[in-house]
C-alpha positions in Angstrom: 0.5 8.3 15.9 -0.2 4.5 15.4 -3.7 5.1 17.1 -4.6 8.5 15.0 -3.1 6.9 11.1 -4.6 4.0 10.4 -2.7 3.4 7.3 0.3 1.4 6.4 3.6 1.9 8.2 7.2 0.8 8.3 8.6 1.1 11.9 12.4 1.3 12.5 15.0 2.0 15.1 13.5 4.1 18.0 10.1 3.8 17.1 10.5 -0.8 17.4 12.8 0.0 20.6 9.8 1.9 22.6 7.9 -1.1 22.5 10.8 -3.4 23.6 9.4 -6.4 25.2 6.1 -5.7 24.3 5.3 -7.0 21.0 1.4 -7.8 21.5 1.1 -4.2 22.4 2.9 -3.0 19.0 0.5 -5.5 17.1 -2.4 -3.9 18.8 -2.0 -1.0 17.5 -1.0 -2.0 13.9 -4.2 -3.8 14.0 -4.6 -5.0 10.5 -3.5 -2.4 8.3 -0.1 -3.4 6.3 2.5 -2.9 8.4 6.4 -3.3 8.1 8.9 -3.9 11.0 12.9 -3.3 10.0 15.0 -4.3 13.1 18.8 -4.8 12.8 19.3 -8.2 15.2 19.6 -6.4 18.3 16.3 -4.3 17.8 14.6 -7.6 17.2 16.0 -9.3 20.6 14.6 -6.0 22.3 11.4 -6.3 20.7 10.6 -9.7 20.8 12.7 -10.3 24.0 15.6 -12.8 22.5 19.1 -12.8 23.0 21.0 -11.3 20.0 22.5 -14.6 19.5 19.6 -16.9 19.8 18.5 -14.6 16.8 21.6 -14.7 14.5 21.0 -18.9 15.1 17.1 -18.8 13.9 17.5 -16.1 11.8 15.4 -18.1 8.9 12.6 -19.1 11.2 12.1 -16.4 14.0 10.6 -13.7 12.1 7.7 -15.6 11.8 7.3 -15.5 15.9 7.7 -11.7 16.0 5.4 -11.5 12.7 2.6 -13.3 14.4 3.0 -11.3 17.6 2.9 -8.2 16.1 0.6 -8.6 13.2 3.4 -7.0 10.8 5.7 -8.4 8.2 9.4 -8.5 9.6 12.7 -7.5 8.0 15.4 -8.7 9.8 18.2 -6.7 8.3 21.5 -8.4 7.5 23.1 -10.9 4.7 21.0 -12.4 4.4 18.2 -9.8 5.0 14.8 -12.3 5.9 11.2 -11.4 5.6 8.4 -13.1 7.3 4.7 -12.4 8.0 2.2 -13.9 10.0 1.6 -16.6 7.9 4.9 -18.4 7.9 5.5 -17.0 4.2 9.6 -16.3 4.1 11.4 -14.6 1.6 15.1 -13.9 1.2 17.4 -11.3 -0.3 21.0 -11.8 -0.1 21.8 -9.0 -1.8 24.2 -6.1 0.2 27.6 -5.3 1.8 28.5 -4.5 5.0 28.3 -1.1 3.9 24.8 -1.6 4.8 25.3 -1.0 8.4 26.4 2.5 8.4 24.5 5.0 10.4 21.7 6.2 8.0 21.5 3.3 5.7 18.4 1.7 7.6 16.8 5.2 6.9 17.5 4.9 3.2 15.7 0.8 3.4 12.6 2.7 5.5 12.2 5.4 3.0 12.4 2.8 0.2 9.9 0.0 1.7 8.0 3.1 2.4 7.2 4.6 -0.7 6.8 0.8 -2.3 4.1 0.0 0.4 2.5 3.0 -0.4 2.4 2.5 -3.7 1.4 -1.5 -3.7 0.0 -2.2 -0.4 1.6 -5.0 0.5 4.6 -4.9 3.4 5.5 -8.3 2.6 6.6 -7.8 -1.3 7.9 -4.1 -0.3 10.1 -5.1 2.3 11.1 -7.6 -0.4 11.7 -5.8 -3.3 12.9 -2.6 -0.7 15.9 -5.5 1.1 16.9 -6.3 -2.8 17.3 -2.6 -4.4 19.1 -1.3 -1.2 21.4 -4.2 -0.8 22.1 -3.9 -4.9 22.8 -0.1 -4.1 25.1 -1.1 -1.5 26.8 -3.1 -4.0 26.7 -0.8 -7.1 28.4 1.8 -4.5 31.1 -0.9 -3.5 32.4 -1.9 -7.4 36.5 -0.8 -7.4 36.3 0.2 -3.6 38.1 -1.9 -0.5 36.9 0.5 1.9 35.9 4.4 2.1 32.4 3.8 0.6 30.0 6.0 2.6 26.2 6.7 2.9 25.8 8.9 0.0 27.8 6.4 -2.4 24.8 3.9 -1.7 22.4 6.8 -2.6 23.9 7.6 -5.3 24.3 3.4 -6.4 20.3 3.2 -5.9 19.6 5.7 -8.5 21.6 3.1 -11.1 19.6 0.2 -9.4 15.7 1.3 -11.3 17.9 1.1 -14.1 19.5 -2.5 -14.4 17.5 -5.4 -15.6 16.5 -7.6 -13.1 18.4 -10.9 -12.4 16.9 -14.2 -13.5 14.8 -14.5 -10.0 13.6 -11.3 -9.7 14.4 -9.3 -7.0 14.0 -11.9 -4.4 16.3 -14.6 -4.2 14.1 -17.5 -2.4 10.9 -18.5 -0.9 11.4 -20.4 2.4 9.8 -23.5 2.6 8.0 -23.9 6.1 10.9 -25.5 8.6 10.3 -29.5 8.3 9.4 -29.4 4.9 11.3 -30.8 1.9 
């Protein structure tokens, strides 16, 4: 598929794990059309062939590696979520619950930093702006609720998200300085 579309893409799940260990092969084929990679941890040790742990450690720097491997903006899911691109720009959203990492809410991010890259065609601002909304979702869907909140409570919280006004600093929370700097 990545050889016959040559628009832009977010890849997930099954479709980052098929090219686990091969990251230059993945960024071949994206060539340079906007692209958006959304690995959990443990898909992004597969991909870029790290240790999970080695990846919790540097979770605010090794995006970048995979980014620049693959020619793609990264999302490494997770509180925070980080997003990094070739060209060492980082971004954070530390908005979410764990909630987040119920079976099908990675689908829900994929279909939102989806339609946003469609729409704006740029995977480093959608995965962004996609991280933020879900992760507010996730916590619209969690108000009054110790435990029990499920899938469709997030899907329902992200129709109240378009909705609020957005915080002081936007949707994301911080820009990254480049590691070293001050």
């Amino acid at each position: 598929m990545l050889r016959e579309y040559r628009g832009p893409v977010v890849l997930d799940a099954d479709a980052l794990n098929a090219f686990a260990g091969e990251a230059e092969q993945l960024g071949a084929l994206i060539g340079e059309r906007q692209a958006l990679l959304t690995p959990h941890p443990a898909e992004f040790g597969r991909l870029h062939g790290a240790h999970i742990n080695d990846v919790l450690a540097r979770r605010f720097e090794i995006g970048v590696e995979l980014a620049t491997r693959t020619r793609a903006t990264v999302l490494l899911k997770g509180v925070p979520t980080v997003i990094s691109n070739a060209a060492g720009e980082r971004l954070v959203s530390c908005a979410g619950t764990p909630v987040l990492a119920a079976a099908g809410s990675g689908d829900l991010l994929s279909g939102i930093a989806g339609t946003l890259i469609a729409q704006i065609g740029d995977a480093r601002i959608a995965g962004a702006c996609a991280a933020w909304v879900h992760g507010r979702a996730a916590e619209i869907a969690g108000r009054g609720h110790v435990r029990g909140v499920t899938f469709a409570n997030v899907d329902l919280g992200l129709r109240r998200v378009w909705y609020e006004p957005l915080p002081a600093l936007g949707p994301v929370l911080a820009d990254l300085p480049a590691v070293g700097e001050r």
